[in-house]
N, C-alpha and C positions, 0 to 999 in steps of 0.2 A: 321551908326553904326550897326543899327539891320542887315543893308545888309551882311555886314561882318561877324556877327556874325554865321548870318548862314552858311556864304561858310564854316568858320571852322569849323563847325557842320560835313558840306556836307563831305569836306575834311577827317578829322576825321573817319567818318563811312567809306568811301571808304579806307583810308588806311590802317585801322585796317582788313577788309576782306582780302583786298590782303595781307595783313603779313600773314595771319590765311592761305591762301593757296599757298604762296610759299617761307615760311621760314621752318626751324626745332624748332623753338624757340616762345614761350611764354613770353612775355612782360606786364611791370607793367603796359604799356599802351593799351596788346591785349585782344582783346573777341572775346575765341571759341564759336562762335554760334553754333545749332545742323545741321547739314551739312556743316561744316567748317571741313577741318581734316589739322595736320600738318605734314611733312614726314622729313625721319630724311639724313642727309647730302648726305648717299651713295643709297637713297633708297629702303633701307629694311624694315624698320619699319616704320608705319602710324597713329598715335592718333586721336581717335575724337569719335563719339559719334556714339552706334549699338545700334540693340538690336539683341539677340541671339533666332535662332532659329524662333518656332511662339511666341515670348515675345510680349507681347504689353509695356513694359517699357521698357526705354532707359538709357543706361549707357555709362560712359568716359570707355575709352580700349584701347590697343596698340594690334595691329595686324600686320600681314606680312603683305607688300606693295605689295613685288613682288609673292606671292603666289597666284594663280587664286581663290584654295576654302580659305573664310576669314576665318582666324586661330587666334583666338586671344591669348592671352598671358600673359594680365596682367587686370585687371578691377579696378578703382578705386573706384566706388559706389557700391560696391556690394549687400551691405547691404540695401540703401535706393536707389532703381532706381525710374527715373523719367517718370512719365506716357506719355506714348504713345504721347496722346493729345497737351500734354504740350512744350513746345519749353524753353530749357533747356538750359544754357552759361556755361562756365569756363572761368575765369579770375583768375589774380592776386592781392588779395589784398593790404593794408600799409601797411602788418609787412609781408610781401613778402612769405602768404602764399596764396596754390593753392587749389582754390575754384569753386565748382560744384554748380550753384541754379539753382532753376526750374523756370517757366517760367517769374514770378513776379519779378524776381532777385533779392530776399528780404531774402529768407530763405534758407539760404546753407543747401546744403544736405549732402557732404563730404568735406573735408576740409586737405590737407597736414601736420596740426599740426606744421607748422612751424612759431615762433614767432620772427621776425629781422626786428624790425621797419625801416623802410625806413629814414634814413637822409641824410645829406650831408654828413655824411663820405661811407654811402651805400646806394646809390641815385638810383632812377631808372630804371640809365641806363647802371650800373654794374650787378643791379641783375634782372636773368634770369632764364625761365625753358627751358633747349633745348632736345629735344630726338635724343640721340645717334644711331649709326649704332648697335649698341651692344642690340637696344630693351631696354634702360634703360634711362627713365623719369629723372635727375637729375637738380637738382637748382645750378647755378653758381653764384660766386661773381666775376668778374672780377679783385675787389681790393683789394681781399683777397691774403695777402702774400704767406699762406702755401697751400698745393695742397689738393685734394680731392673735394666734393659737401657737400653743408649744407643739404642736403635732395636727397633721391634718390630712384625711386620703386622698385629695387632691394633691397630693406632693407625691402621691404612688398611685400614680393612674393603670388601670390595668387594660381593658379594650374598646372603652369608652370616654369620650370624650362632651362631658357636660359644660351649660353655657358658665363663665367663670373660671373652668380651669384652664391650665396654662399648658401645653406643649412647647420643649424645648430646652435648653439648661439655666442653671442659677450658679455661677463662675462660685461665686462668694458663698455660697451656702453648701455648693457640693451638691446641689440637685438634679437630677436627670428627669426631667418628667417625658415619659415616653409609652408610643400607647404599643401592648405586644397582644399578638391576637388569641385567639383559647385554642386550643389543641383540635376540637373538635366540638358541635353543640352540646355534646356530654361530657366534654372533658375538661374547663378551666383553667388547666395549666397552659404556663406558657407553652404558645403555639412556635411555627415557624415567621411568624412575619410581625416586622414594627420598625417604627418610624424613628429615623434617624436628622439630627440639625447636624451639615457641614457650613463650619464656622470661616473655613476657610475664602478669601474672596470679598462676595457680600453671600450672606448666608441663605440659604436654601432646605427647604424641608423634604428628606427622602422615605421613599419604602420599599425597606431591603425584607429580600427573605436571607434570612446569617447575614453574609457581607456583602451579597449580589444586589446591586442596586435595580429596583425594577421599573420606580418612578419618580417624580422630582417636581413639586409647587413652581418652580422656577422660581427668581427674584422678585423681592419685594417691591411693588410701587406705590408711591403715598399719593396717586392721583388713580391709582386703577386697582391695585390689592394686585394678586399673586399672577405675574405673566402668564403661567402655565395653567390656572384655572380659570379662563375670562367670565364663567359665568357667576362668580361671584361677587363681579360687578354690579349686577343688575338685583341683587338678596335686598327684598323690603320689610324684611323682617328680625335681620341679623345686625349686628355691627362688627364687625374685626378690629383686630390689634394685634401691632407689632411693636416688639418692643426690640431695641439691638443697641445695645450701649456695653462697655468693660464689663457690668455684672450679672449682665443676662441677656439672652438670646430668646425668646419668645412669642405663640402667637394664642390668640384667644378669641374669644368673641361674648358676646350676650344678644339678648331675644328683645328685642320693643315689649314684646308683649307674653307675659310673663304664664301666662293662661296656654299658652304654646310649647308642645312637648317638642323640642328638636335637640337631633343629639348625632354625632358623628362616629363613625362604629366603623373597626378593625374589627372583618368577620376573617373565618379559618382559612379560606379561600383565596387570601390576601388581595383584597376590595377594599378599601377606605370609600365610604359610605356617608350622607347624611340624611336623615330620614326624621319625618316629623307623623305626631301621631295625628291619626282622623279617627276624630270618636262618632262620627258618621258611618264610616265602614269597619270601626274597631278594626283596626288595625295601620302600619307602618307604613307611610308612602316613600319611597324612594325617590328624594328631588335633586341626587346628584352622587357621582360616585366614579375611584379613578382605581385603577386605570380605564378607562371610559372605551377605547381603541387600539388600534394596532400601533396608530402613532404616539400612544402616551406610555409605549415600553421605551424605557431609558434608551437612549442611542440607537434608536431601529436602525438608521438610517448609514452608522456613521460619522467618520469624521468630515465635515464642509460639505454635509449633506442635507437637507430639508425634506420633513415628510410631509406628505397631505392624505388624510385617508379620504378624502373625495376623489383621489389619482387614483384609476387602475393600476398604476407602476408605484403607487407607494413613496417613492424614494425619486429625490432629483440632485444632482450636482448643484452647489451654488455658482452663479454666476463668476466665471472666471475659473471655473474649477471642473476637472473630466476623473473619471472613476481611480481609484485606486489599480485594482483589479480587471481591467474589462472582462477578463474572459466570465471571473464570479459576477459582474455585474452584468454580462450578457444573462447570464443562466439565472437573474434574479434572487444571487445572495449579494444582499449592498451592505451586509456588517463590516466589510474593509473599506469601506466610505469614498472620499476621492480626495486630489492633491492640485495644487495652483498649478495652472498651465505655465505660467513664468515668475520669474522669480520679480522680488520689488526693484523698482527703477522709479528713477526722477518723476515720470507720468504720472504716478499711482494714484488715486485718488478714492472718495467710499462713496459706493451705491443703497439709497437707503432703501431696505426690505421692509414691509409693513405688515401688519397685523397676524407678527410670528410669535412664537415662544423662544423668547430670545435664551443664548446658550448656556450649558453648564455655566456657572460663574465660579468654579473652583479657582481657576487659571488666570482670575479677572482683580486688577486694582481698582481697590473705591478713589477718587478725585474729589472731595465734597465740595461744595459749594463753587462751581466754579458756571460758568457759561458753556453754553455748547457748540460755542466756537473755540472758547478755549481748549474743550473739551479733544474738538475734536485736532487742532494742533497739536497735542500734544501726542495724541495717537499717531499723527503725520509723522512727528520726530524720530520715531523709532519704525523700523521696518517688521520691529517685530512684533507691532501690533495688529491683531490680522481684525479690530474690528470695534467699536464703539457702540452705547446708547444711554441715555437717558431715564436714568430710574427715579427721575425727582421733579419735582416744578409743575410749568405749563406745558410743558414741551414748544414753545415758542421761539426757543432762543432768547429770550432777553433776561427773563429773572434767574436766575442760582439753581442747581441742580446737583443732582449723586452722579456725578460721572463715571460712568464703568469701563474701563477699557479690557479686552482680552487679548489676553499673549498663549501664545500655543493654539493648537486645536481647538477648533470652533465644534460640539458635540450637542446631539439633543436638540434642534432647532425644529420645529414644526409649523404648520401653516394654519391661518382660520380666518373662518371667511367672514368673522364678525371678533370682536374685540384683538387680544395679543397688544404686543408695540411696539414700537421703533427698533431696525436694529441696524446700522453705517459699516458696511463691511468692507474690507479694503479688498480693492480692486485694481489692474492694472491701465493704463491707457486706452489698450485697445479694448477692455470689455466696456470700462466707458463712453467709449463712444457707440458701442453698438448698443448701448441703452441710453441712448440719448432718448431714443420713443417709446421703448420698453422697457419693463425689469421681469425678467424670466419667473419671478416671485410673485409679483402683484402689478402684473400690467392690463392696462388699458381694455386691451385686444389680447388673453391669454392662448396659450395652445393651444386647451380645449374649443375656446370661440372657435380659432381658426377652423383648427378640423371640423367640428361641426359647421362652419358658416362655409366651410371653403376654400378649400383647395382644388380648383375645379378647370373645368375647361368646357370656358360659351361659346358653343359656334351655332350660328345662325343658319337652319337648313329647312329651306323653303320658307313652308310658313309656320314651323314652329321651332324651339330654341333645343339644341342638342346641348346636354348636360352629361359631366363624367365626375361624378363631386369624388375624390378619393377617402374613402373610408366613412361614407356618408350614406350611395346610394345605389343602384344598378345602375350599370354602365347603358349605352343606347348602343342600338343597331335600328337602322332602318326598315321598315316595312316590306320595300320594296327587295333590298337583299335575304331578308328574314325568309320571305315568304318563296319571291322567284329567283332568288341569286343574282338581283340586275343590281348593279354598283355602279354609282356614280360618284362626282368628282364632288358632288353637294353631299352626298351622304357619306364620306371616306373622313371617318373621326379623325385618322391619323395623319392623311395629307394634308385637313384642312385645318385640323386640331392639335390637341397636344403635342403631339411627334414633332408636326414641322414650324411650329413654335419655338421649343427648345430645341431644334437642329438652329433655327435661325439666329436663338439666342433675343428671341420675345417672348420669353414665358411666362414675362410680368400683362403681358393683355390677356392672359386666362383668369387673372384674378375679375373678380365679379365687377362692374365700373361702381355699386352702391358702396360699396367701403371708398369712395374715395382714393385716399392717400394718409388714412390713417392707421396703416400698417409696417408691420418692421420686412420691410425687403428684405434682408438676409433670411427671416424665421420662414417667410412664406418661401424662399427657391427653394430651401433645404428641403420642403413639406411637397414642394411639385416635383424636386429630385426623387427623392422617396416611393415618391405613389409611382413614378414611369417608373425606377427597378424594381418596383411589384408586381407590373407587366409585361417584363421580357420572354421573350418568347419560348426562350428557354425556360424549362421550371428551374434547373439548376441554379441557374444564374440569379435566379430570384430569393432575397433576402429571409431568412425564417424571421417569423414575429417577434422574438428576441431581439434577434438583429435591429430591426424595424426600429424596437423600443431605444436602442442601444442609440442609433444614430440620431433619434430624436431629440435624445434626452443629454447629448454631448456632444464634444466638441470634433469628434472620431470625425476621418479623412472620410468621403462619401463618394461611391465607385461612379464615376462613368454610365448612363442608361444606355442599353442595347437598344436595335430594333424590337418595338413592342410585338407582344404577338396576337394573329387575327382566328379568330374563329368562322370556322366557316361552315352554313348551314345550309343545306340544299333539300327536293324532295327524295327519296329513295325511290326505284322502279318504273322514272320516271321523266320525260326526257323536259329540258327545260322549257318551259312556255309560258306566257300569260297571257290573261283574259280579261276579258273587259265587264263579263256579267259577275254573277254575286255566284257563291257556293260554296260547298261545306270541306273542313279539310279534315282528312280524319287523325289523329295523333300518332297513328303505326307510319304517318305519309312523314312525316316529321325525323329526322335524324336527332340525337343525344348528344350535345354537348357538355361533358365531361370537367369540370373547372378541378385543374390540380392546384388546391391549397398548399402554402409552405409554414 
């Protein structure tokens, strides 16, 4: 009898190993030992016990099988890993749940939380844990009528995001699926940063480190996917999903092509990441990842403010709106954002901005199914809607759309030069009509054009064209004054040029004749304003580069130009003469003109 008893001792230990390494499945009769691992039907995925990095404790994880460098993906002990030393099990317990003890196999260290006593109507040999091809740990009942798993790690995401699982809540279940990043590459525990759904509004996916919000998907659209990430427009490999109704808020996606390792990763650094494997270069490519720029930090900018990280100045006031702060926005802190130059009146009407990230929608009513005329009347009715868009349809106006109106502070808006969309922001009369030819956002002829094409002054001298382009090029002096100090009334930039232009109050004949008349008169005198008090004679008097910025980029009152000032270059030791042969000048003969920058 004792003989027997042992063979089924022997038996036992033997068979329970070999289930541990050549099944996908977890039994109320198996123990993952620490060097046991189970892999799941097609291969892809592989459980059992790591440790990360130089960790000297050991933790349960699911990792790529067929990846060379180990990538894990999901940890189950995060929180309490098991020392190095110690020689560590998983099994399943009687109420069929899944349990991690350390070496004594006395004191569970994590545990599934799952309570379904084992009987005869759910005996041991129905219910199982198996790891799926999909990367997901789930518990089966085999005698369970209706479909789904009683338990499954995709409902505890930890810093990875695989194709199938869900980010976001489940109202009716009590789930939070939310991805939090590892402490460190050695460390698994919860980090400081993870991804947070505000429900409020239309919803939006954030990532806070604690409570600090750092970055934000922007709102949903069912014709474009996330405002704030446009390039996941163009993924010919993914598919996304949203899901927003009473009993869940969530998003997801799957791969066309199932052969393709792609996976979205919360690393310690807080980087939301998606990266696909090339077994070409063994290893990870990186095809996208946010915060990406300086403009994809939460509210760089402010309140009714727009960023572009293609702007040197970062940061612009919206149309109809001047700094909070000037003196912090002279000095280049724009986190106090800026405020409507006038309040609503009958005039009011919305200027539409294009290809932004349109705003926080905390502050925002959904309108469903309505037109985007009606949409935007309704936004008319109240003054305190500072702004409208279009999160649904064709964007054409005629079929049914998610109308989103925002009341309060307009936050988070940013600019690009390819995808974004639509955003109708309420405006008063007079900025409407000064954007009748432009929109300070996305026009035609932008600022940059401008100053690069042209803020200039052509005058015609002799027989070649004198040019003074303001922040484009070296200014001209003549030859003739350059070399022998003779001046005439053809080569005097300022009599003939800019000065007595704008003395005369024709500053618009400096502009180039190839632009036509397709320019905003008001943008271009501010920009010939500008460049003369960069030239006063005085340095004093002359605006610092702040300044500069300040008056470009707002509505601020614009000083008066002084007489410009001349430089004047003659020989040294030498009385003035010219001559009609050819000869050498030497550079000691030459006097130093000094340019005082401000």
């Amino acid at each position: 009898m004792a003989l027997l008893l042992a063979l089924l001792i022997v038996y036992q230990i033997v068979f329970t190993t070999h289930l541990c390494n050549a099944t996908d499945t977890i039994t109320h009769n198996t123990i993952l030992r620490d060097g046991d691992t189970i892999i799941s039907n097609g291969g892809t995925f592989a459980l059992g016990f790591f440790s990360p990095g130089n960790s000297q404790k050991r933790y349960i994880g699911i990792w790529y099988n067929k990846v060379s460098e180990q990538t894990v993906v999901w940890v189950a002990n995060r929180a309490n890993p098991i020392d190095i030393s110690s020689s560590g099990a998983l099994r399943v317990d009687n109420r069929a749940n899944l349990v991690i003890f350390n070496g004594n196999q006395t004191n569970p260290v994590w545990s599934s939380n799952v309570s379904i006593p084992i009987t005869e109507k759910t005996n041991s040999s129905s219910l199982f844990y198996r790891l799926l091809d999909s990367g997901n740990l789930v518990l089966v009942d085999e005698n369970r009528g209706s479909p789904g798993f009683l338990w499954q790690s995709f409902d505890h995401p930890t810093h990875t995001m695989l194709p199938g699982m869900k980010i976001g809540v489940d109202l009716k279940l009590g789930l939070n699926w939310t991805l939090t990043s590892w402490k460190s590459p050695d460390d698994p525990s919860i980090g400081d940063y993870s991804t947070w759904v505000d429900r409020s509004g239309s919803p939006e996916f954030f990532l806070r480190r604690g409570s600090h919000l750092i970055w934000r998907t922007g709102v949903w659209n069912s014709q474009q996917g996330w405002s704030g990430i446009p390039t996941l427009e163009s993924e010919s490999v993914l598919n996304y999903s949203f899901v927003n109704n009473p009993d869940e808020v969530s998003f997801s996606y799957i791969t066309y092509n199932n052969s393709i390792f792609s996976r979205f990763y919360l690393d310690d650094l807080g980087k939301i990441q998606r990266l696909v494997w090339r077994e070409s270069g063994r290893k990870w490519d990186r095809f996208w990842e946010a915060p990406g720029d300086r403009c994809d930090n939460f509210g760089e900018c402010g309140s009714f403010a727009s960023c572009n990280p293609n702007d040197p100045w970062i940061c612009s006031c919206l149309p109809g709106f001047v700094p909070k702060s000037p003196k912090d926005w002279n000095n280049l802190d724009r986190s106090h954002g800026c405020v409507r130059k006038r309040v609503c009146d009958g005039g009011d009407g919305f200027l539409r901005l294009m290809n932004i990230k349109i705003p926080n929608a905390s502050n925002a009513r959904v309108n469903m199914s309505v037109s985007i005329k009606d949409c935007e009347g309704e936004c008319r009715k109240n003054c305190s809607c500072t702004g409208y868009a279009n999160v649904g349809g064709n964007g054409d106006g005629i079929g049914l759309i998610s109308c989103l109106m925002w009341f309060g502070d307009l936050v988070d808006i940013r600019e690009y030069v390819d995808g974004g969309q639509e955003f109708f922001l309420r405006v008063d009369a007079v900025e409407l009509a000064n954007a009748a030819t432009t929109s300070r956002l996305k026009s035609a002829l932008s600022r940059k054009k401008l100053v690069i094409i042209c803020v200039l002054v052509a005058v015609d001298c002799s027989s070649s064209s004198l040019l003074f382009i303001i922040g484009s090029r070296d200014g001209y002096m003549s030859p003739e004054y350059a070399l022998d100090g003779l001046f005439s009334i053809k080569s005097d930039v300022f009599s003939f040029g800019t000065w007595e232009l704008w003395r005369e109050g024709k500053a618009l004949e400096m502009v180039d004749p190839s632009m036509g008349s397709s320019y905003p008169i008001k943008e271009v005198m501010k920009f010939i304003q500008v460049g003369i008090l960069c030239v006063q004679e005085n340095a004093k008097d002359r605006p610092t580069m702040s300044s500069v910025i300040l008056m470009l980029d707002s509505e601020t009152t614009i000083p008066i130009p002084k007489q410009p000032a001349f430089v004047f270059i003659s020989r040294l030791n030498s009385p003035r003469t010219s001559t009609t042969g050819t000869g050498s000048h030497s550079i000691s003969e030459m006097s130093t003109a000094i340019i005082e920058g401000r």
